[in-house]
DSSP file (Angstrom, degrees, kcal/mol; ACC not computed):
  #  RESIDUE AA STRUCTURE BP1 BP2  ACC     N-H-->O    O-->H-N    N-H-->O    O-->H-N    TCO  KAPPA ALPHA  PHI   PSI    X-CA   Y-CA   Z-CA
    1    1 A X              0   0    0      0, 0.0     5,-0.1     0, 0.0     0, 0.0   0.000 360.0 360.0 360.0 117.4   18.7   60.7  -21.0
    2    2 A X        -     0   0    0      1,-0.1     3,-0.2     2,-0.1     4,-0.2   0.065 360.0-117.0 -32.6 156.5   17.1   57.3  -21.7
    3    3 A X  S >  S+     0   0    0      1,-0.1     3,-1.3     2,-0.1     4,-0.4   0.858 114.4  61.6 -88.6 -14.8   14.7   58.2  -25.4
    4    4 A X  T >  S+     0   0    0      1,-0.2     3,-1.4     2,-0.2     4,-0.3   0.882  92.9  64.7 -43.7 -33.7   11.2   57.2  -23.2
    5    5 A X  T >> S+     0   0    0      1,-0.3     4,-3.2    -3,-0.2     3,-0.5   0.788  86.1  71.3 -79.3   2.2   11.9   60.3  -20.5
    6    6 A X  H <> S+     0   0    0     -3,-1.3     4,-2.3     1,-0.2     5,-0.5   0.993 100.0  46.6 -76.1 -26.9   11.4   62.7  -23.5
    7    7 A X  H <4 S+     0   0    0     -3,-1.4    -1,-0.2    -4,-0.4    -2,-0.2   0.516 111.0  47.9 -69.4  -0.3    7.8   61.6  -23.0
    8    8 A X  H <> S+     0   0    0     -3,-0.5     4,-1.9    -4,-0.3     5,-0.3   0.748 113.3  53.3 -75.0 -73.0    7.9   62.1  -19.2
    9    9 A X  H  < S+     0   0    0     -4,-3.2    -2,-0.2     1,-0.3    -3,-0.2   0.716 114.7  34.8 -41.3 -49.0    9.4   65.4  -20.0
   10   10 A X  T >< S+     0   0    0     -4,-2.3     3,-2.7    -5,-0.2     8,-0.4   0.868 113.7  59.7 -35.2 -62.4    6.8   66.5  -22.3
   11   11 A X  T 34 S+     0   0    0     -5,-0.5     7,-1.6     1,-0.3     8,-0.4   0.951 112.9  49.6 -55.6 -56.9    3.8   64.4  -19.8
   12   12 A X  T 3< S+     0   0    0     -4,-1.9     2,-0.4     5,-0.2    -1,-0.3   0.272  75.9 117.7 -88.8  21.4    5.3   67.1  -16.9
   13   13 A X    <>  -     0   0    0     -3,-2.7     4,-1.5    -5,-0.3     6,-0.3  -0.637  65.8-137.8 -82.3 136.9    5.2   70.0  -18.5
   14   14 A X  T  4 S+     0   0    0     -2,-0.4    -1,-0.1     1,-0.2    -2,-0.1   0.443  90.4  36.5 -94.4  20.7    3.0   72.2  -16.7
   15   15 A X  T  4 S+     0   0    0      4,-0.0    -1,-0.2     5,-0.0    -3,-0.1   0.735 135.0  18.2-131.1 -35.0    0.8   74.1  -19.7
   16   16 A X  T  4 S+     0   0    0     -6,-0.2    -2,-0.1    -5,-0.1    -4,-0.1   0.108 100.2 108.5 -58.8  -9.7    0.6   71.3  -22.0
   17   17 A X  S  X S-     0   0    0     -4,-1.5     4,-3.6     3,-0.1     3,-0.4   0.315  83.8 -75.3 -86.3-156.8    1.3   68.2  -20.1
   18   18 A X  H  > S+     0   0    0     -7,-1.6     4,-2.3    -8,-0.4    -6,-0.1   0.761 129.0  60.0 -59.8 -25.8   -0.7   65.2  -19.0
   19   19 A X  H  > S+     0   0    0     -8,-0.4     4,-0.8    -6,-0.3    -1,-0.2   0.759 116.1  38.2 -65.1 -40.2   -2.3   67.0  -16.2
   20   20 A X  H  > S+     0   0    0     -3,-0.4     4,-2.4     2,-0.2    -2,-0.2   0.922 113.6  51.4 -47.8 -66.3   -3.8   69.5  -19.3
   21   21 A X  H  X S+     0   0    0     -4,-3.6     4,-2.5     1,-0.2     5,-0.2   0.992 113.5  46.0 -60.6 -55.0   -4.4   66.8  -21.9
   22   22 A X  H  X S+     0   0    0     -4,-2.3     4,-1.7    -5,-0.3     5,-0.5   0.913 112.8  55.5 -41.3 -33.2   -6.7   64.6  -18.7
   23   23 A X  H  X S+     0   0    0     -4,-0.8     4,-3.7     1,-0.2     3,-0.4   0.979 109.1  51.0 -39.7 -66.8   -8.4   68.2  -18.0
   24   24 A X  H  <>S+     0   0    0     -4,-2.4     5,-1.3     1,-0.4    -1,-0.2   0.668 113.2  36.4 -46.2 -51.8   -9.4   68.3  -21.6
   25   25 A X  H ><5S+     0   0    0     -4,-2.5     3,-2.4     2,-0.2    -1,-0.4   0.853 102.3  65.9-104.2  -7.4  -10.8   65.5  -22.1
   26   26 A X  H 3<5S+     0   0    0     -4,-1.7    -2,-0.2    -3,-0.4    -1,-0.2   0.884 105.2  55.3  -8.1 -68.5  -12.6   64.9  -19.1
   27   27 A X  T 3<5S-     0   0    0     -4,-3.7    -1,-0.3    -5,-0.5    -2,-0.2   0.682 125.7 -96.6 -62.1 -16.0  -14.4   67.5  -20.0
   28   28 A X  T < 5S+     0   0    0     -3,-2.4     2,-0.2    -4,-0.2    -3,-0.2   0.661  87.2  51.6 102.0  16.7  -15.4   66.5  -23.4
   29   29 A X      < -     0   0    0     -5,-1.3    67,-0.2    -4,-0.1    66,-0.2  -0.653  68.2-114.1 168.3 135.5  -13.0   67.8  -25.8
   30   30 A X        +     0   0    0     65,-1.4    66,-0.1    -2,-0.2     3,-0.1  -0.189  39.0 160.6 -54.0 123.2   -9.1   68.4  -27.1
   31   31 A X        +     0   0    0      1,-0.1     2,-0.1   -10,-0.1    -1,-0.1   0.814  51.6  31.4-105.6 -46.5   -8.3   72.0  -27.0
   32   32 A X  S    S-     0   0    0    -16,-0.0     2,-0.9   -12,-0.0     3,-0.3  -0.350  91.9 -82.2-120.1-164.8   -4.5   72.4  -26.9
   33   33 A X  S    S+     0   0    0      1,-0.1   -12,-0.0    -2,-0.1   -17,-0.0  -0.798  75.9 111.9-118.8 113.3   -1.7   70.6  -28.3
   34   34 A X    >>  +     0   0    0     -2,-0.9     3,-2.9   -14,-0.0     4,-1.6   0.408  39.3 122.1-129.4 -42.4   -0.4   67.4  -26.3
   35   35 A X  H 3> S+     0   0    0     -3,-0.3     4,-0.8     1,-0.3    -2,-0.1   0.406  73.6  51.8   3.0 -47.8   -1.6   64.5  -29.0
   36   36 A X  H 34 S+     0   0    0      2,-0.2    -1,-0.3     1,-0.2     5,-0.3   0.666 111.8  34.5-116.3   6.8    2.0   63.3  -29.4
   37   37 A X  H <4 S+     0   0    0     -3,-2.9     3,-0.3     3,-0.1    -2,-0.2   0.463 124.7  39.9 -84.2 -12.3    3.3   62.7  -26.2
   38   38 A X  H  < S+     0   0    0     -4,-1.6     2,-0.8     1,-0.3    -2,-0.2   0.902 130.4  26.7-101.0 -39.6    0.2   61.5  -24.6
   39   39 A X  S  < S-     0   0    0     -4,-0.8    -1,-0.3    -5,-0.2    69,-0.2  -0.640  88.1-175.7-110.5  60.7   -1.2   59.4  -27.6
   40   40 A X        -     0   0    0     -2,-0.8     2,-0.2    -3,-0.3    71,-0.1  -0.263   3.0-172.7 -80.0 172.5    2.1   58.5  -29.4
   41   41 A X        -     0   0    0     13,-0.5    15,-3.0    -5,-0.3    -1,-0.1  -0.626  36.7 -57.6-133.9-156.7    1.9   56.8  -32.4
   42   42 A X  B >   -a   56   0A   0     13,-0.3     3,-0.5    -2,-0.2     4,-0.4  -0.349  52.0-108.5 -68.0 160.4    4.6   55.2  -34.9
   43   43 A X  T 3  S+     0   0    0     13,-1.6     9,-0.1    14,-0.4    13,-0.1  -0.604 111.3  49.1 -75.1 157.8    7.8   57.5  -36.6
   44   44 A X  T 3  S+     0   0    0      2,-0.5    -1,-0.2    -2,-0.3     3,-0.1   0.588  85.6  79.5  88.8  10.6    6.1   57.4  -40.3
   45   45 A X  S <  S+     0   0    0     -3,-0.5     2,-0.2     1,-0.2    -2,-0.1   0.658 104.0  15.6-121.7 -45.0    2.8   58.3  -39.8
   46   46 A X        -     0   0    0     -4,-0.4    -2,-0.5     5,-0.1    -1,-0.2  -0.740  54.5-155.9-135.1-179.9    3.5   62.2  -39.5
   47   47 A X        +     0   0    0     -2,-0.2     2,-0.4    -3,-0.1    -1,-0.1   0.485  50.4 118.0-130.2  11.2    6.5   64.7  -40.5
   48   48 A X  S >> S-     0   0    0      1,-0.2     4,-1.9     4,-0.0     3,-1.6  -0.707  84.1-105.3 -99.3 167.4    6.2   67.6  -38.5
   49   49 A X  H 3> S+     0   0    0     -2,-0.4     4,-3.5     1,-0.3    -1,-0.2   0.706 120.0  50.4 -52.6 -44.5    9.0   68.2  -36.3
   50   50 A X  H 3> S+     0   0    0      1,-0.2     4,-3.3     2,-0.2     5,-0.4   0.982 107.7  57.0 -55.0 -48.1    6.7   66.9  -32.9
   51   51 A X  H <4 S+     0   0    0     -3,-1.6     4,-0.2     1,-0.2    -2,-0.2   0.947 111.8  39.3 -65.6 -34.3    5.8   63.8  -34.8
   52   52 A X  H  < S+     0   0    0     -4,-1.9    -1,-0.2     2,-0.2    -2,-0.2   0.956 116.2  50.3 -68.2 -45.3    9.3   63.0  -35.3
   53   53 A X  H  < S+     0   0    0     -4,-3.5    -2,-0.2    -5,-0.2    -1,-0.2   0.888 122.7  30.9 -38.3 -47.9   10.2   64.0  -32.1
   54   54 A X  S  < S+     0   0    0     -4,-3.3   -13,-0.5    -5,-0.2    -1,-0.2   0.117  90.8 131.9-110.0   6.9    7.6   62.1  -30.5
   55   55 A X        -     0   0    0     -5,-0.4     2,-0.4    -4,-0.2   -13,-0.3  -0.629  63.9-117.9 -60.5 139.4    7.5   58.8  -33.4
   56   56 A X  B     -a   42   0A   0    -15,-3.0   -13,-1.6     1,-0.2    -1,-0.1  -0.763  18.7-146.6  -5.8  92.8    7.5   55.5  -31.9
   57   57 A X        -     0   0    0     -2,-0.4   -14,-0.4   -15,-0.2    -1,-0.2   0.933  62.9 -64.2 -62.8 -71.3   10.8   54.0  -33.3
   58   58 A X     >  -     0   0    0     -3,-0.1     4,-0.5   -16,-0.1    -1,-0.1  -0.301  60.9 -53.9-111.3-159.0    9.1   50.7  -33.3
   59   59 A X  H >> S+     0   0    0      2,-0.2     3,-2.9     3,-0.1     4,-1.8   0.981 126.4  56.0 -30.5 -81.9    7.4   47.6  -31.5
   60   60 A X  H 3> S+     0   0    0      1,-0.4     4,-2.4     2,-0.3    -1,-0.1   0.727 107.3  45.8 -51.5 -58.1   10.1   47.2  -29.5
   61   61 A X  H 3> S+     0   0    0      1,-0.2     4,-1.4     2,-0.2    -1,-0.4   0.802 109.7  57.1 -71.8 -26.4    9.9   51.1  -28.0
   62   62 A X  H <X S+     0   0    0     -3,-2.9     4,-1.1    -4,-0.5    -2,-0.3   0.759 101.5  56.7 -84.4 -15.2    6.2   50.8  -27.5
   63   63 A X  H >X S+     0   0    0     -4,-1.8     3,-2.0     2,-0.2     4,-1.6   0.988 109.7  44.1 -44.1 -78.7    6.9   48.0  -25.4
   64   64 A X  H 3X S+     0   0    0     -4,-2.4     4,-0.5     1,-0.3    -2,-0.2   0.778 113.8  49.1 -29.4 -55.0    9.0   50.1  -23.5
   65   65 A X  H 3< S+     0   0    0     -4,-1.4     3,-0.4     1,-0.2    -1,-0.3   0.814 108.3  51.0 -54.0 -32.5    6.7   52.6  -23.4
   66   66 A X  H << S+     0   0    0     -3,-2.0    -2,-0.2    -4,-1.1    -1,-0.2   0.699 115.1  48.5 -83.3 -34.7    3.8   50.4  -22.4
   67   67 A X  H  < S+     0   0    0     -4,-1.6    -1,-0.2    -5,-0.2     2,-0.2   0.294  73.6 106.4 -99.1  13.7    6.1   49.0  -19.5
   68   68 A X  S  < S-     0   0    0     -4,-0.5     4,-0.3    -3,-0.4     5,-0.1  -0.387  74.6-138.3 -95.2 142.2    7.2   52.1  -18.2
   69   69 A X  S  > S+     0   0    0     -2,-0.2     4,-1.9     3,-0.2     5,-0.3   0.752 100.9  41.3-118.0 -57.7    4.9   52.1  -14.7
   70   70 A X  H  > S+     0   0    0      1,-0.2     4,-1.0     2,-0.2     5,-0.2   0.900 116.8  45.7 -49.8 -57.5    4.1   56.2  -15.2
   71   71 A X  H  4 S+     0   0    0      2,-0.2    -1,-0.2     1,-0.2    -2,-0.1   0.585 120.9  39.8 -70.3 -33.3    3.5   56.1  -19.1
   72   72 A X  H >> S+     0   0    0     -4,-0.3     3,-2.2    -3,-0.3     4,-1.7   0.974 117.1  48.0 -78.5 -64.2    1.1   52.7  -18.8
   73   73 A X  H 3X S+     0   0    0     -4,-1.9     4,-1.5     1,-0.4    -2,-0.2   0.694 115.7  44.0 -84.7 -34.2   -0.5   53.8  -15.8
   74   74 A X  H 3X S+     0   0    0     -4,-1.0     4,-0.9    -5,-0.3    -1,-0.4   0.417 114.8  53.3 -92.3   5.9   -1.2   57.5  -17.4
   75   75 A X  H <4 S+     0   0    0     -3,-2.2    -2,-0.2     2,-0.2    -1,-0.2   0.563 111.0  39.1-115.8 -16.5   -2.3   55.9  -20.7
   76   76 A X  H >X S+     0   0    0     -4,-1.7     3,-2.6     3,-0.1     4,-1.3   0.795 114.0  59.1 -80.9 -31.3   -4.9   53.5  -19.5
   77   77 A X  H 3X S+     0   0    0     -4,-1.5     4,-1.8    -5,-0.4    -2,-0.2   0.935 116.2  34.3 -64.7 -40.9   -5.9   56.3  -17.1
   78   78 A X  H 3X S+     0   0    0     -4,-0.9     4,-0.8     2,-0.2    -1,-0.3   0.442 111.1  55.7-100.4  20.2   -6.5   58.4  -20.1
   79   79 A X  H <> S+     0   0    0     -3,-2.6     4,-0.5     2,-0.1    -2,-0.2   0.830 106.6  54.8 -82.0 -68.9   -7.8   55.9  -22.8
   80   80 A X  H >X S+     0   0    0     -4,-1.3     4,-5.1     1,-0.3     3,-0.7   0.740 103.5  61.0 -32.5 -38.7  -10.8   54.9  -20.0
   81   81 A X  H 3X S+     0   0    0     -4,-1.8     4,-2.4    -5,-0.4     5,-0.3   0.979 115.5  30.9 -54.0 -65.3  -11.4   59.1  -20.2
   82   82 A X  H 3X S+     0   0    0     -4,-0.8     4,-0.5     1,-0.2    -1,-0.3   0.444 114.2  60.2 -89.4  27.0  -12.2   58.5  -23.9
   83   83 A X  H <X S+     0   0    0     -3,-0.7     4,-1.5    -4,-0.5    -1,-0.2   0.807 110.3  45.3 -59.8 -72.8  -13.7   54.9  -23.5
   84   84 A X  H  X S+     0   0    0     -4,-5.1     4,-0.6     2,-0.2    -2,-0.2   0.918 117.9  41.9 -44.2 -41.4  -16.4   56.6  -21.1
   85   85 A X  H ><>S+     0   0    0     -4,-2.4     3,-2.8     1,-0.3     5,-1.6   0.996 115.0  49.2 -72.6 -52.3  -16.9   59.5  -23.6
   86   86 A X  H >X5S+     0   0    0     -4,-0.5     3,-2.1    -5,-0.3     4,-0.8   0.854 109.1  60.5 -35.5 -71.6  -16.9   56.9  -26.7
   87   87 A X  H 3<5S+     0   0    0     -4,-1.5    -1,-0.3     1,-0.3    -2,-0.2   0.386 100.6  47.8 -39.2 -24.1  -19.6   54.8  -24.5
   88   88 A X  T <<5S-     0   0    0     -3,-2.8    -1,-0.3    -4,-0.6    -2,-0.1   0.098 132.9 -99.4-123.2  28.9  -22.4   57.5  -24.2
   89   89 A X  T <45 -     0   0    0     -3,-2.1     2,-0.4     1,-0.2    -2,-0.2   0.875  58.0-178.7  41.5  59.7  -21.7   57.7  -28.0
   90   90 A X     << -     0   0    0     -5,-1.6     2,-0.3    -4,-0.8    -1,-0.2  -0.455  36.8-105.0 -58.8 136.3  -19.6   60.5  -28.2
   91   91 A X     >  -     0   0    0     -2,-0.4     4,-1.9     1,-0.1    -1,-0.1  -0.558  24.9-161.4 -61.3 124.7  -18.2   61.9  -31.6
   92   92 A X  T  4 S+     0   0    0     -2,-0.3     4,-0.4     2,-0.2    -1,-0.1   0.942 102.5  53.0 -72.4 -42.3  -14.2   60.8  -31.7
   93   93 A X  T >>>S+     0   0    0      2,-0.2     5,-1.8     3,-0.2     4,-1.2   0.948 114.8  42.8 -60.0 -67.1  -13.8   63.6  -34.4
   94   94 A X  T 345S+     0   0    0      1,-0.3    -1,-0.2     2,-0.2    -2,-0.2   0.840 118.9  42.6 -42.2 -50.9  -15.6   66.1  -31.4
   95   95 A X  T 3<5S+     0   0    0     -4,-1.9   -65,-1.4     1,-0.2    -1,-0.3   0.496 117.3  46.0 -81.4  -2.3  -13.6   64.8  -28.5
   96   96 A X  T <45S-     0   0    0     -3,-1.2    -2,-0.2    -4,-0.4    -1,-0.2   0.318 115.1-114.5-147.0 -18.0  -10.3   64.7  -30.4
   97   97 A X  T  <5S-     0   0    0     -4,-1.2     4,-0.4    -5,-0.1    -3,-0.2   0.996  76.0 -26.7  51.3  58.9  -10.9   68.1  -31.7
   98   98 A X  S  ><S-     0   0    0     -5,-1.8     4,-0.6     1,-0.1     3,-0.4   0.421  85.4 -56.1  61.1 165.6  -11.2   66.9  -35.4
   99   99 A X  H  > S+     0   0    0      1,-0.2     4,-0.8     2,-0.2    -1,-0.1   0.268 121.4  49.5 -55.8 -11.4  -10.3   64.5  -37.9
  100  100 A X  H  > S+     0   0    0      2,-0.1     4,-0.5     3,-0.1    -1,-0.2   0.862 117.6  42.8 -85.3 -68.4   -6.4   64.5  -37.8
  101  101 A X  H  > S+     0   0    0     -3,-0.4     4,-1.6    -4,-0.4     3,-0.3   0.765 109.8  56.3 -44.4 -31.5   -6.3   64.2  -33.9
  102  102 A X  H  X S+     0   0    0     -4,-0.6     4,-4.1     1,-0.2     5,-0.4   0.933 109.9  47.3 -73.3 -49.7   -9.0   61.6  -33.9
  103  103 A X  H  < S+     0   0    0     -4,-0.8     4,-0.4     1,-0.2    -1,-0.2   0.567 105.0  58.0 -91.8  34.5   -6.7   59.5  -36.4
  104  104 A X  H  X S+     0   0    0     -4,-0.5     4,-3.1    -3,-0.3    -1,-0.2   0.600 108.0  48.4 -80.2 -40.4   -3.5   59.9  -34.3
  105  105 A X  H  X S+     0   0    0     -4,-1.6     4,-1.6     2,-0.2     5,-0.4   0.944 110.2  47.7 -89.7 -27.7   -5.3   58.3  -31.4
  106  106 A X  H >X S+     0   0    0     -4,-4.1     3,-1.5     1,-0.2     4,-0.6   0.991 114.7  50.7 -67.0 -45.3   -6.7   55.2  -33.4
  107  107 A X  H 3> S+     0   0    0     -4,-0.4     4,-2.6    -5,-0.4    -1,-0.2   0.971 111.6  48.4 -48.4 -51.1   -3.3   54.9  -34.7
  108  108 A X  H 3X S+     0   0    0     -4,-3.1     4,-1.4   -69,-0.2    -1,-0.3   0.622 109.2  44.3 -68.5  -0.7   -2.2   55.0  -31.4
  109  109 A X  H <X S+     0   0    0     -4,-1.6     4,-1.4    -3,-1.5     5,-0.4   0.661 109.6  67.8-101.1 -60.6   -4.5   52.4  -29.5
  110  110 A X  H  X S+     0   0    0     -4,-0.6     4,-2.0    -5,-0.4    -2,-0.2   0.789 104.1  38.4 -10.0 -71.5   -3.6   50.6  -32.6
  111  111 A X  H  X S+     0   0    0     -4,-2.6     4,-1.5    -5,-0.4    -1,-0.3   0.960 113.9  48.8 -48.3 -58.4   -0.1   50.4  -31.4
  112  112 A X  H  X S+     0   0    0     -4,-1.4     4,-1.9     1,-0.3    -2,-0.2   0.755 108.3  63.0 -86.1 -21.5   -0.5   49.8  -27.7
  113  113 A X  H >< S+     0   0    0     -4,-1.4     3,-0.6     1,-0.2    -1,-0.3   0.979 110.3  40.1 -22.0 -86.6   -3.0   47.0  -28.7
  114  114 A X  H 3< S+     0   0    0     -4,-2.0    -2,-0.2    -5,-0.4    -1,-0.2   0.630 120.3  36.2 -44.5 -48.9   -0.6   45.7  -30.1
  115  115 A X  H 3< S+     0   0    0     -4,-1.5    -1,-0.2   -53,-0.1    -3,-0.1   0.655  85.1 100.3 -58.5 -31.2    2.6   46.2  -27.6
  116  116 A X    <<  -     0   0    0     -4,-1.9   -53,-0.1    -3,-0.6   -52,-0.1  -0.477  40.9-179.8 -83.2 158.9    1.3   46.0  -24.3
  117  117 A X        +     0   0    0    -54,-0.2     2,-0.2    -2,-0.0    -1,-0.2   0.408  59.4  97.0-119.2 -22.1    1.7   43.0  -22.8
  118  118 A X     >  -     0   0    0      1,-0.1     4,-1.5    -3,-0.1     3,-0.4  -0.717  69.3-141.8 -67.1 136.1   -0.1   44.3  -19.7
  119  119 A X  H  > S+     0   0    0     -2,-0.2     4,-1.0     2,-0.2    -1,-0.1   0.552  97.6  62.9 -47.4 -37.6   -4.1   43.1  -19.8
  120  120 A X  H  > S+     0   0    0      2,-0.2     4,-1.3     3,-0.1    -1,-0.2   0.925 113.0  29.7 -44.1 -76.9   -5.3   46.3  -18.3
  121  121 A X  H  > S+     0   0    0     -3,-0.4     4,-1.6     2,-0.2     5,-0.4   0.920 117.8  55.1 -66.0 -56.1   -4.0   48.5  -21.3
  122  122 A X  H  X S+     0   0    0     -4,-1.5     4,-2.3     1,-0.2    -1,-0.2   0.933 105.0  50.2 -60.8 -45.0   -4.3   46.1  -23.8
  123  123 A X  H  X S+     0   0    0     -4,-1.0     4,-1.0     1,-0.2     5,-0.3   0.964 118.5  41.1 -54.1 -56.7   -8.3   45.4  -23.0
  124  124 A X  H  X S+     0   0    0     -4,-1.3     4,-1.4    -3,-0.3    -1,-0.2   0.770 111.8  56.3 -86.4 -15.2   -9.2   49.8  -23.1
  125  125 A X  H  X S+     0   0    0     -4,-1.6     4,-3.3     2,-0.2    -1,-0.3   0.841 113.2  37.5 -81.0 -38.2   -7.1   50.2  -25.9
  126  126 A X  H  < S+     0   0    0     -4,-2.3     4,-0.3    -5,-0.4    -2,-0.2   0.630 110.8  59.1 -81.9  -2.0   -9.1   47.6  -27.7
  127  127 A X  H >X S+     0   0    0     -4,-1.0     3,-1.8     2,-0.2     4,-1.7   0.829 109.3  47.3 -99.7 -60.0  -12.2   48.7  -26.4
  128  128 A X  H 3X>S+     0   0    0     -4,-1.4     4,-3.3    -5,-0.3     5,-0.5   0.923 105.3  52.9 -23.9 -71.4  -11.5   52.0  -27.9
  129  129 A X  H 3<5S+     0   0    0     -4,-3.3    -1,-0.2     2,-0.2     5,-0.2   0.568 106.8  52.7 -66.4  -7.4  -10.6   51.1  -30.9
  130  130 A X  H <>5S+     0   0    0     -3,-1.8     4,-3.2    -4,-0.3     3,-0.3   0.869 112.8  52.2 -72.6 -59.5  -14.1   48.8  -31.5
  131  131 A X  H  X5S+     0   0    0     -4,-1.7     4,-1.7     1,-0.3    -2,-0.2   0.879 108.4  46.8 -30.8 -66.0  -15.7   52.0  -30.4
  132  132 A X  H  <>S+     0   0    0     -4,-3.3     5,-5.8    -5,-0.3     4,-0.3   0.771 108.6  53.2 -55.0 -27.3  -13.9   53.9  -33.0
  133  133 A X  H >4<S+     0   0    0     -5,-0.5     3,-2.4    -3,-0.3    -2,-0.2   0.917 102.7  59.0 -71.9 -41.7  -14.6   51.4  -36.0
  134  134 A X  H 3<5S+     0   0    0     -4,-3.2    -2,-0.2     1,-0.3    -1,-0.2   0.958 109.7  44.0 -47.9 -56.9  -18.3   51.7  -35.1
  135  135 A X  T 3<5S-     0   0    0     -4,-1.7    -1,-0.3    -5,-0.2    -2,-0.2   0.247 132.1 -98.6 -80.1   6.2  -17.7   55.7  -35.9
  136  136 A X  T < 5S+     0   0    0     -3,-2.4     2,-0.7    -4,-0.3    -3,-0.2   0.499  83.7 122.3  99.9  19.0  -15.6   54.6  -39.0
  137  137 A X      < -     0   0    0     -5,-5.8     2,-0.2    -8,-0.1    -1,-0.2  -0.912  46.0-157.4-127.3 130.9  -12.0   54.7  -38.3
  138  138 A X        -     0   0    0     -2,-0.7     3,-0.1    -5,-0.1    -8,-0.1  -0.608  33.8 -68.5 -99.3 171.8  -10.7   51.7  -38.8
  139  139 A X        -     0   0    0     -2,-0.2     2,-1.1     1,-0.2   -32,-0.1   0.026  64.7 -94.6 -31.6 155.0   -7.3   50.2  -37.2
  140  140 A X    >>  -     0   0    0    -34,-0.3     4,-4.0     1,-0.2     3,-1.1  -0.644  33.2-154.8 -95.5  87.0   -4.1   52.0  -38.5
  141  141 A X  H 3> S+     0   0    0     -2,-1.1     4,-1.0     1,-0.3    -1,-0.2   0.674  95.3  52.8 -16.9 -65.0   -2.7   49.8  -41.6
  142  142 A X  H 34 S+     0   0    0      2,-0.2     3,-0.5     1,-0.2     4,-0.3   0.788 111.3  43.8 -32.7 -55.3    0.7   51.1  -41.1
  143  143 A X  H X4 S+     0   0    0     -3,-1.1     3,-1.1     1,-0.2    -1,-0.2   0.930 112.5  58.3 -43.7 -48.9    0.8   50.1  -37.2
  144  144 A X  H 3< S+     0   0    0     -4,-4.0    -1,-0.2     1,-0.3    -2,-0.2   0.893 107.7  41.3 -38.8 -46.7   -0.8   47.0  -38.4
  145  145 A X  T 3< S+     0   0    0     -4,-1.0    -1,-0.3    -3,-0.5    -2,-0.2   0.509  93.6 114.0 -99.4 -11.2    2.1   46.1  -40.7
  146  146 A X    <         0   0    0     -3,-1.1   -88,-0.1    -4,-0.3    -3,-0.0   0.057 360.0 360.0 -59.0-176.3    5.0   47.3  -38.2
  147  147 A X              0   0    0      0, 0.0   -87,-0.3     0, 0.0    -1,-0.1   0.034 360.0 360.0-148.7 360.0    7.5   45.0  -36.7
């Protein structure tokens, strides 16, 4: 198994997956726990046994990830969710279901800022992340400094 399908595997799960995590926030807040297959971020940022599972080995794999037609296509569709919510000046901390989750996903638009090479993603990921500075989380140093 290629290492991207574990995030297809995870995304299709039917109590947790992507279909869950869109529910969730649609609706206006993170309930359950999806955070690091739908919003990965870099390996190094966290240690428990998901985050390792689910780490971003590098650039190079968010690339991959970014270029992946399901995994870009379900990751602008659910940045825009929390672009809208961010936009009618939602709490990130509120939608994210607190302060840990909130900085998983700026780390993670952090990254795909950075990786994607599609315009689409790159543009709501950054649109996000202004949105989130305003509310006081700023870009993820670490990401920043990856390779």
């Amino acid at each position: 198994m290629p290492a991207i399908d574990r995030f297809l595997e995870a995304q299709d799960s039917p109590s947790n997956g992507y279909a869950a995590a869109l529910a969730e926030l649609r609706a206006g807040r993170k309930r359950s726990h999806w955070i690091w297959y739908i919003f990965p971020q870099l390996k190094g940022l966290g240690t428990s046994p998901m985050a390792q599972l689910y780490g971003i080995r590098d650039l190079e794999e968010a690339q991959g990830y970014a270029e992946h037609p399901i995994l870009r296509a379900r990751l602008i569709e659910i940045t825009a969710v929390v672009k809208r919510h961010l936009a009618t000046g939602a709490s990130l901390e509120n939608l994210m279901g607190g302060q840990t989750d909130a900085m998983k996903l700026v780390s993670s638009m952090t990254l795909f800022a950075r990786a994607a090479q599609d315009r689409a993603l790159q543009e709501v990921c950054e649109n996000v992340l202004t949105r989130t500075e305003m509310q006081g989380y700023a870009r993820c140093a670490y990401t920043l400094r990856a390779r």
